[in-house]
C-alpha positions as CSV (number, residue, x, y, z in Angstrom):
1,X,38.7,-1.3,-11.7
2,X,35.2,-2.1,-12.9
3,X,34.4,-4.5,-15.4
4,X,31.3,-6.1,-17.3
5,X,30.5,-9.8,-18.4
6,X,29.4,-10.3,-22.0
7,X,29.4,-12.0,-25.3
8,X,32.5,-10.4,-27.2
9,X,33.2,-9.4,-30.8
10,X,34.4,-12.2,-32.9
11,X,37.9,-10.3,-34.1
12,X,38.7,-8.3,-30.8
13,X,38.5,-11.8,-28.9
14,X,40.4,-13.4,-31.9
15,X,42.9,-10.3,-31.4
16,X,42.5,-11.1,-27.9
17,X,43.6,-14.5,-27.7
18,X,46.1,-14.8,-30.2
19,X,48.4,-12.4,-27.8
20,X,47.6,-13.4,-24.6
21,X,50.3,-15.8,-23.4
22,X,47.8,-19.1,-22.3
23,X,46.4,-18.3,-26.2
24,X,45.9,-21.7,-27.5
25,X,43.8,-23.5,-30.2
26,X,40.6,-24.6,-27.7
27,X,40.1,-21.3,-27.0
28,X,40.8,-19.7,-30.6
29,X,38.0,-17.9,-32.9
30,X,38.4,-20.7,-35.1
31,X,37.6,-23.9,-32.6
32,X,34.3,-21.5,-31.3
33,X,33.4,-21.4,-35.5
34,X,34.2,-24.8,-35.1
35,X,31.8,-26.1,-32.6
36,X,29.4,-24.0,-34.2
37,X,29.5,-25.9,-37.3
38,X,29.0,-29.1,-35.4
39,X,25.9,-27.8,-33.3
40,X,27.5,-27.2,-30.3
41,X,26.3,-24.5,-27.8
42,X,29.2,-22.3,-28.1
43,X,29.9,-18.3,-27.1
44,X,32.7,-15.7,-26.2
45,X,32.2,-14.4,-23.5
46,X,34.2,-12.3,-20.9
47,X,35.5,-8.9,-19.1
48,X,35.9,-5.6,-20.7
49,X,37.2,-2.7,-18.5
50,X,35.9,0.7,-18.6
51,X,37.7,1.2,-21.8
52,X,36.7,-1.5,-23.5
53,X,39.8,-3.1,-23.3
54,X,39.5,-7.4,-22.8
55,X,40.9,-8.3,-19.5
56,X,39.3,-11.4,-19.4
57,X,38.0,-14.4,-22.0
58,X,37.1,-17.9,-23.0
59,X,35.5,-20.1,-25.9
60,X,32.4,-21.4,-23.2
61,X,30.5,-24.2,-24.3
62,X,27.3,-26.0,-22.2
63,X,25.5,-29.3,-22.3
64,X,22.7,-31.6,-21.1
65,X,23.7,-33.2,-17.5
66,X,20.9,-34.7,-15.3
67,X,19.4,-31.4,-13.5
68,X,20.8,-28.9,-16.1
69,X,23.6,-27.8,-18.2
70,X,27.1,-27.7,-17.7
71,X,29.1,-24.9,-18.7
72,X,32.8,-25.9,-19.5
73,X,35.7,-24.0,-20.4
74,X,38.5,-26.4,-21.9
75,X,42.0,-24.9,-21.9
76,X,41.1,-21.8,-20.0
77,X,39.6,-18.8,-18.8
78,X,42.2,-16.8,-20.3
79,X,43.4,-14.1,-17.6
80,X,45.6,-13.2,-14.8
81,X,45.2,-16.0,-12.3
82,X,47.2,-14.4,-10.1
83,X,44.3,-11.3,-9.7
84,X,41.7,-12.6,-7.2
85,X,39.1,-9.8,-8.3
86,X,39.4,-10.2,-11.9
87,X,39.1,-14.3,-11.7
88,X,36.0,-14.1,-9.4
89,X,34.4,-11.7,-12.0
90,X,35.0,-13.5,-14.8
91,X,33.4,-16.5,-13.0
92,X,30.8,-14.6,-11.1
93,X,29.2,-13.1,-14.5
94,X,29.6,-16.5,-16.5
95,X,27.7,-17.9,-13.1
96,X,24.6,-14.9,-13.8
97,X,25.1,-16.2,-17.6
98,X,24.6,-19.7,-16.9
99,X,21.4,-19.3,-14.5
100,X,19.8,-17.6,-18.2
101,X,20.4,-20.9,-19.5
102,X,19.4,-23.7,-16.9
103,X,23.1,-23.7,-15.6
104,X,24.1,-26.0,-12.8
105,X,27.6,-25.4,-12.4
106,X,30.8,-24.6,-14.8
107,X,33.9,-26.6,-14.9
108,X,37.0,-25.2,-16.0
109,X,40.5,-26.6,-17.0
110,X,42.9,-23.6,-17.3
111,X,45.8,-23.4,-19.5
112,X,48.4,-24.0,-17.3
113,X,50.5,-26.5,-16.1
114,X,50.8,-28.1,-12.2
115,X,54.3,-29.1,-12.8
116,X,56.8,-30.8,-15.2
117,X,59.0,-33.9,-15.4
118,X,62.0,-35.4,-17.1
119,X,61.7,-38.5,-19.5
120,X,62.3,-40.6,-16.5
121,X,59.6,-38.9,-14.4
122,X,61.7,-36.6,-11.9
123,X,59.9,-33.3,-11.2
124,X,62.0,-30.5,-12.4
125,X,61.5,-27.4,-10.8
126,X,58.4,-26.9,-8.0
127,X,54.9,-27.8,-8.6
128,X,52.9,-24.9,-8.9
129,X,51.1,-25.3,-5.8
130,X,49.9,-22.0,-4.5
131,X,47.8,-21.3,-7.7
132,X,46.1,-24.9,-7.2
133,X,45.3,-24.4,-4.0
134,X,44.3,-20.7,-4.4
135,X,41.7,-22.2,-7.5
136,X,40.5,-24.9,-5.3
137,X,39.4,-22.4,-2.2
138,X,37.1,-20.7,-5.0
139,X,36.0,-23.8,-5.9
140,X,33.2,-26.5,-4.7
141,X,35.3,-29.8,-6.2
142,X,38.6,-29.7,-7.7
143,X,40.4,-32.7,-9.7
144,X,44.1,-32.7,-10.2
145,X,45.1,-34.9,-13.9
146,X,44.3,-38.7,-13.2
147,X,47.7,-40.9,-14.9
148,X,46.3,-42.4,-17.7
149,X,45.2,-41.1,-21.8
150,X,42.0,-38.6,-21.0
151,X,38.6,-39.8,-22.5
152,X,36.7,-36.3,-21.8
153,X,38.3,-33.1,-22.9
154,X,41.6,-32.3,-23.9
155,X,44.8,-34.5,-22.4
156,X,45.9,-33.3,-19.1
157,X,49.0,-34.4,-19.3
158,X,51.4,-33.3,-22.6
159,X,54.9,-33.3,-23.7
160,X,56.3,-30.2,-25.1
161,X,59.7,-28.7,-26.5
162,X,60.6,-25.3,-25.5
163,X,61.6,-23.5,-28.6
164,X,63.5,-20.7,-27.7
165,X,67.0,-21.6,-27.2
166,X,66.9,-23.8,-30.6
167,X,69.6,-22.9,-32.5
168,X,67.9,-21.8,-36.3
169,X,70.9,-23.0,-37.7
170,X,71.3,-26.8,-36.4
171,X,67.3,-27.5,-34.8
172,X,68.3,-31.5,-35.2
173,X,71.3,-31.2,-32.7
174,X,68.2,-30.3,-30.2
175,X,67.0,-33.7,-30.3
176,X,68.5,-36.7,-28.7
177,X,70.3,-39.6,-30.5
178,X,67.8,-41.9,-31.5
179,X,66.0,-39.2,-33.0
180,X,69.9,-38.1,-34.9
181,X,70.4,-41.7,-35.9
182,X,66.8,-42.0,-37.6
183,X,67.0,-38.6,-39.3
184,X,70.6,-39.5,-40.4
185,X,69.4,-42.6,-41.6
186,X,66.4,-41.4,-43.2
187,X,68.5,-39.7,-46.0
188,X,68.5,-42.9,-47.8
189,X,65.3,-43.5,-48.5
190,X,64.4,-40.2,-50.1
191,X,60.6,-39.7,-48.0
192,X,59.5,-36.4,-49.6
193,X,57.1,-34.2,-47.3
194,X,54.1,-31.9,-48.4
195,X,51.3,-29.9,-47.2
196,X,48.0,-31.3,-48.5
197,X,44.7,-30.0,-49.7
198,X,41.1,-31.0,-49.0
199,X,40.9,-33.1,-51.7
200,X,43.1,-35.3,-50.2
201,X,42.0,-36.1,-47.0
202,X,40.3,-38.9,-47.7
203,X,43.4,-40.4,-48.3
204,X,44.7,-38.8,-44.7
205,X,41.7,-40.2,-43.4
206,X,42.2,-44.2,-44.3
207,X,45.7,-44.0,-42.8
208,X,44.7,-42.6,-39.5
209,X,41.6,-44.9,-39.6
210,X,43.8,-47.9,-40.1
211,X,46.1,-46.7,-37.6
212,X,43.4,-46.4,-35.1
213,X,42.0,-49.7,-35.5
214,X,45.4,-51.4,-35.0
215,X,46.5,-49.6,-31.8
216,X,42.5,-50.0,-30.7
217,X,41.3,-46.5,-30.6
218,X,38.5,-44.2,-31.8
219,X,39.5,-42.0,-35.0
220,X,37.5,-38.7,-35.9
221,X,35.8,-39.1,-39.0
222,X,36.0,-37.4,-42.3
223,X,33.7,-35.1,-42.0
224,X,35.4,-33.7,-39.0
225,X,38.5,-33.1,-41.0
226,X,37.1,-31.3,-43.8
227,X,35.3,-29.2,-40.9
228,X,38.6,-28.7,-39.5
229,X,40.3,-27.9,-42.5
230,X,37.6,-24.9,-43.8
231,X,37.4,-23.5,-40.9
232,X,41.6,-23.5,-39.3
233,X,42.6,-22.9,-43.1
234,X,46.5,-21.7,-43.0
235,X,46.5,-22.8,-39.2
236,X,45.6,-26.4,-39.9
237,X,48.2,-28.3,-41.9
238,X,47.8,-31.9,-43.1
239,X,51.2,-33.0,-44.0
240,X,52.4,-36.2,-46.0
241,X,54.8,-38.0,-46.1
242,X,55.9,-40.1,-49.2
243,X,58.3,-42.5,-50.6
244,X,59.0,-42.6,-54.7
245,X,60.1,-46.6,-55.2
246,X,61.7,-45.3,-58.4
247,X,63.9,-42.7,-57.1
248,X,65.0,-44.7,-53.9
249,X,66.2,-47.9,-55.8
250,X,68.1,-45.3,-58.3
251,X,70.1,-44.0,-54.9
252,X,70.5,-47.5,-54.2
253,X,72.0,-48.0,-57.6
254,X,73.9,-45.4,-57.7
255,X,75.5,-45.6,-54.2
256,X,75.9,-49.4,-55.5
257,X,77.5,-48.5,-58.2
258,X,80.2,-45.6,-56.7
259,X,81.0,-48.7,-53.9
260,X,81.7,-51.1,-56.6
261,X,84.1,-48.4,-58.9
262,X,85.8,-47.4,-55.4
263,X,86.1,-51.7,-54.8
264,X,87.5,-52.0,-58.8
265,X,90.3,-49.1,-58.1
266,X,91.4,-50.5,-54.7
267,X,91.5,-54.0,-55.8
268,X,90.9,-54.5,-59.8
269,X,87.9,-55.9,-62.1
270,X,87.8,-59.7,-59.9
271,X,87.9,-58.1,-56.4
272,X,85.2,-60.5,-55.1
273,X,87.4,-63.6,-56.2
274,X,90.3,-61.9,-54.6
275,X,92.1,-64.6,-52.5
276,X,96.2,-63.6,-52.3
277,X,96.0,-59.7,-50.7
278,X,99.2,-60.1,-50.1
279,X,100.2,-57.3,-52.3
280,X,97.4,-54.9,-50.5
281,X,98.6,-52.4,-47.5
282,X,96.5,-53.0,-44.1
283,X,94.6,-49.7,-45.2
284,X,93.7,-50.9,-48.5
285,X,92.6,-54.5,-46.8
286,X,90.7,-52.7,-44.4
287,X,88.9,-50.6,-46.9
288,X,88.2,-54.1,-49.0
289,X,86.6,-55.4,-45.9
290,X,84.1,-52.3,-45.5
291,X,83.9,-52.3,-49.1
292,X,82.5,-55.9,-49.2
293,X,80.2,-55.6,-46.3
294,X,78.3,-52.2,-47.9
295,X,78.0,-53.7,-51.3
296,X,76.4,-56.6,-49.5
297,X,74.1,-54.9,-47.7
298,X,73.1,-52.2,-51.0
299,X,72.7,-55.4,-53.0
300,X,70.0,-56.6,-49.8
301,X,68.5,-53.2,-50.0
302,X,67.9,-52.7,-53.6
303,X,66.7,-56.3,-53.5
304,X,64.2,-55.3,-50.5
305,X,63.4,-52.1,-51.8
306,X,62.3,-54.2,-55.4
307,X,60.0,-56.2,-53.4
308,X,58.1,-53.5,-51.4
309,X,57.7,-51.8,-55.1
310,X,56.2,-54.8,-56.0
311,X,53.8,-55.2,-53.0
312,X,53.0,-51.5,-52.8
313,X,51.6,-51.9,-56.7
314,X,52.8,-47.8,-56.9
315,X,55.6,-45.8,-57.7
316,X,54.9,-43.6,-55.0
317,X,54.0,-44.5,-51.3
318,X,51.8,-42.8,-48.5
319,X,54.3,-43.4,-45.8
320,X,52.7,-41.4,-42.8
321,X,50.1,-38.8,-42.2
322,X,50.0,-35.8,-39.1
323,X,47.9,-32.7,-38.6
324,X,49.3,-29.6,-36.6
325,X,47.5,-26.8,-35.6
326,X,49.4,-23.4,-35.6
327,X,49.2,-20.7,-33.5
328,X,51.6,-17.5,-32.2
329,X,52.0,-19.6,-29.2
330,X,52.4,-23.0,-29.9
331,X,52.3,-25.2,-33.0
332,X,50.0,-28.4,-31.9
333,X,50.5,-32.2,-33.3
334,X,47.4,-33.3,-33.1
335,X,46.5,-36.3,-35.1
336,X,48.5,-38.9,-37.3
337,X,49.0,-42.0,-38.3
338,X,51.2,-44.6,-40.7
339,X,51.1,-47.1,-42.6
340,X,53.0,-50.5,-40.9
341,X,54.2,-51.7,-44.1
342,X,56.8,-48.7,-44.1
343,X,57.4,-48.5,-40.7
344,X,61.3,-49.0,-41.1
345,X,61.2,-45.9,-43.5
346,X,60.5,-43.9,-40.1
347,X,58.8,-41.1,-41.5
348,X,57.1,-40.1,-38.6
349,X,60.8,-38.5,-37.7
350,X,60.6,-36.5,-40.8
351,X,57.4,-35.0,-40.3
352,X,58.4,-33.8,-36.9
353,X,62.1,-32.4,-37.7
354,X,60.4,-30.4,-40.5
355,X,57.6,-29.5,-37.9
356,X,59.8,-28.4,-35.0
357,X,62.1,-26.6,-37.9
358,X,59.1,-24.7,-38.7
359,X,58.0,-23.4,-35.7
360,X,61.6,-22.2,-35.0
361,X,62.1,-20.2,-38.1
362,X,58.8,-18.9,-37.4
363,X,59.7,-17.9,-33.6
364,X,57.0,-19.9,-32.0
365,X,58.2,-20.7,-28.5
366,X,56.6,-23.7,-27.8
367,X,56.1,-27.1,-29.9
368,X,53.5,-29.0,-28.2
369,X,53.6,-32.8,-29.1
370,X,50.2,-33.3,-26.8
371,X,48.9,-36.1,-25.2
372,X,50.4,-38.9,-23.1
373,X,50.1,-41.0,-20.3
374,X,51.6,-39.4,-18.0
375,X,53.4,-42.9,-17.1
376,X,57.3,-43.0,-16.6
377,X,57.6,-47.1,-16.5
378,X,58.6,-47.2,-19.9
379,X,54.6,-48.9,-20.8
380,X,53.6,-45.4,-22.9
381,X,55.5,-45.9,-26.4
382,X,53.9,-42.6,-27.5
383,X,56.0,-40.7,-24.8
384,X,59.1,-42.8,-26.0
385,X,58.7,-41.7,-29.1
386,X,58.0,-38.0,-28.4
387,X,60.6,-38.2,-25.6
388,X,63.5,-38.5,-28.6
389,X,62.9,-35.1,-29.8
390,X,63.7,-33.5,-26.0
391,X,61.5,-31.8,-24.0
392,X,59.4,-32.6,-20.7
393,X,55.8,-33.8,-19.7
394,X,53.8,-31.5,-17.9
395,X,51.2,-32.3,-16.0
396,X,48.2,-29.6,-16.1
397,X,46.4,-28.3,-13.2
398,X,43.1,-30.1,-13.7
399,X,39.6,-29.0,-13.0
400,X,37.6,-26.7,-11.1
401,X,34.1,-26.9,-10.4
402,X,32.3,-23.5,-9.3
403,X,27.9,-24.6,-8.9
404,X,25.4,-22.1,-10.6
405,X,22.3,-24.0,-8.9
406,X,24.0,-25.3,-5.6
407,X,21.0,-27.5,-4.8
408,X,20.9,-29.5,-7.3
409,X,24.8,-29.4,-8.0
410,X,25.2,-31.3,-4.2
411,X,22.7,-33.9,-5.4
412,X,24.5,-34.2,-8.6
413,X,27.9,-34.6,-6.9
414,X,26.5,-37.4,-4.4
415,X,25.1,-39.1,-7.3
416,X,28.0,-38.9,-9.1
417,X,29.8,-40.1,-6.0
418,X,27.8,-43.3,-5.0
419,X,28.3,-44.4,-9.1
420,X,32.2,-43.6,-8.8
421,X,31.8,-41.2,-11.5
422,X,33.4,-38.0,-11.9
């Protein structure tokens, strides 16, 4: 089979990607459009066989290095790895690409994981070894995922749900307790979710900010939203969650008020000066007790929930934030944040039970909660949290390095080396 390298047809690669199983949202139409829009040197490029058919294709953007450009491909090629002939191709016409444009060498990071672990860290399965070590005889410099959040490029080391045995009917019995118990308890407080518009992310924007500058990290700005949000359009979805002060102290009341009648039947009008219950079975006593203790704790509750009203200065509170990114393969949580005045409203559960419910009604087989540490010490709250929903951490298969101007690419590595740099 023959095949020729070049820049592809926006919809067949868009047709292209969304069906090919590594498909995923770096290497979509929409993140090429994307980087367009932000003045990035962006193309498609790839293989086509004698019939035209795409048997081989990536989103390829290049930069300024010191002596030339580097070519990077995050998240793919996208191709059979397993085909020696059709990888070396696809990297030998990006090479003839790249020496058009001042290339000195291409780095890629394919879609595809090294191995996986349990919450604790034990490997599961076999690491996916031969492929590694097949890449890295191709390559001049290969890098498996350092442990540790990635600063460059997408996170290299994720936790994800597999999808497919979720039962449609009962997702939440999918997750573990914790997860149960803060759902469960969630239905309480009344947060209401919703899919937001443009105008809106401004708001979206100063609860991910001030999220960002509490846990110390850097937050995309605005602009880069409303980028994101014209050009993703149905695939990006900015969710809220929200609290209504008004309607949560009315469920307080009222469960308040159904404990108090139930306490009146069981025991008459001055149950709380009861002192002789003598003339009450050990059921009825019991129930008294229970009684006693939940009208205590509504009474703390409404008193609490009063208060926050008061503070808040609303009716209605923006709880939490998160933006997914959809496609046939995955659904992506990307970026979020919440506001630590609600934190014990735990909305952040909502979001992704409604998420996860989602993506199995819509048979996507994979929910993709992204980036963590890849630390199993118990130091990496993020993976605690995600960790509560089920699912493993993989650990992808890192970087490859193939030089377009060997030369220069040796000097570049030795400088690189003497600075500790990579």
């Amino acid at each position: 089979m023959s095949y020729k390298f070049s820049e592809l047809d926006d919809l067949d690669y868009a047709r292209f990607e969304q069906s090919h199983p590594q498909g995923n949202f770096i290497q979509s139409l929409e993140q090429k459009n994307l980087l367009n829009q932000r003045g990035d040197q962006v193309k498609l490029l790839g293989l086509t066989d004698d019939d035209g058919n795409i048997a081989a294709a990536a989103v390829v953007t290049w930069s300024k290095v010191k002596f030339g450009e580097l070519f990077s491909i995050e998240r793919g090629p996208l191709l059979d790895y397993s085909d020696t002939a059709l990888f070396q191709s696809f990297i030998d016409g990006l090479r003839h690409f790249a020496r058009q444009h001042n290339g000195l060498f291409i780095r890629i990071r394919p879609n595809i994981a090294y191995a996986e672990f349990t919450e604790k860290g034990d490997l599961i399965g076999e690491k996916n070894t031969k492929l590694v070590e097949k890449l890295a005889a191709l390559a001049s410099d290969s890098q498996l995922p350092a442990v540790g959040y990635s600063t460059s490029g997408e996170p290299e080391w994720q936790f994800v749900k597999d999808l497919r045995q979720v039962d449609p009917q009962n997702v939440v019995k999918s997750y573990n307790r914790q997860a149960k118990y803060h759902l469960n308890k969630n239905k309480q407080f009344g947060i209401k979710l919703r899919q937001i518009g443009k105008d809106e992310l401004a708001a979206f924007k100063k609860i991910t900010q001030a999220t960002a500058d509490r846990l110390h990290y850097h937050d995309k700005d605005l602009s880069f939203y409303e980028t994101l949000f014209d050009i993703y359009r149905d695939k990006a979805k900015f969710m809220f969650a929200e609290i209504n002060f008004k309607d949560y102290a009315r469920s307080i009341s009222q469960d308040l008020e159904d404990v108090q009648n139930k306490l009146v039947r069981l025991a008459g009008e001055k149950y709380q000066d009861l002192t002789d219950l003598s003339d009450l079975s050990a059921s009825a006593k019991r129930q008294l007790s229970e009684g006693l203790k939940t009208e205590t704790a509504l009474q703390k509750r409404l008193e609490e929930a009063k208060t926050i009203r008061r503070n808040s200065a609303t009716d209605v509170a923006l709880v939490a934030v998160a933006l997914f990114v959809v496609e046939q393969q995955e659904i992506v949580y990307l970026y979020s944040g919440s506001d630590e005045n609600y934190e014990d409203f735990f909305a952040p559960y909502e979001i992704q039970d409604h998420m996860i419910t989602e993506a199995v009604n819509e048979k996507i087989p994979l929910y993709n909660f992204y980036g963590v540490s890849g630390k199993f010490d118990g130091s990496d709250g993020v993976l605690g949290f995600k960790t509560h929903f089920n699912g493993c951490t993989r650990e992808m298969v890192g970087s490859f390095d193939f030089p377009v101007n060997r030369p220069k690419y040796q000097l570049y590595r030795f400088l690189k080396n003497i600075l500790h740099r990579q």
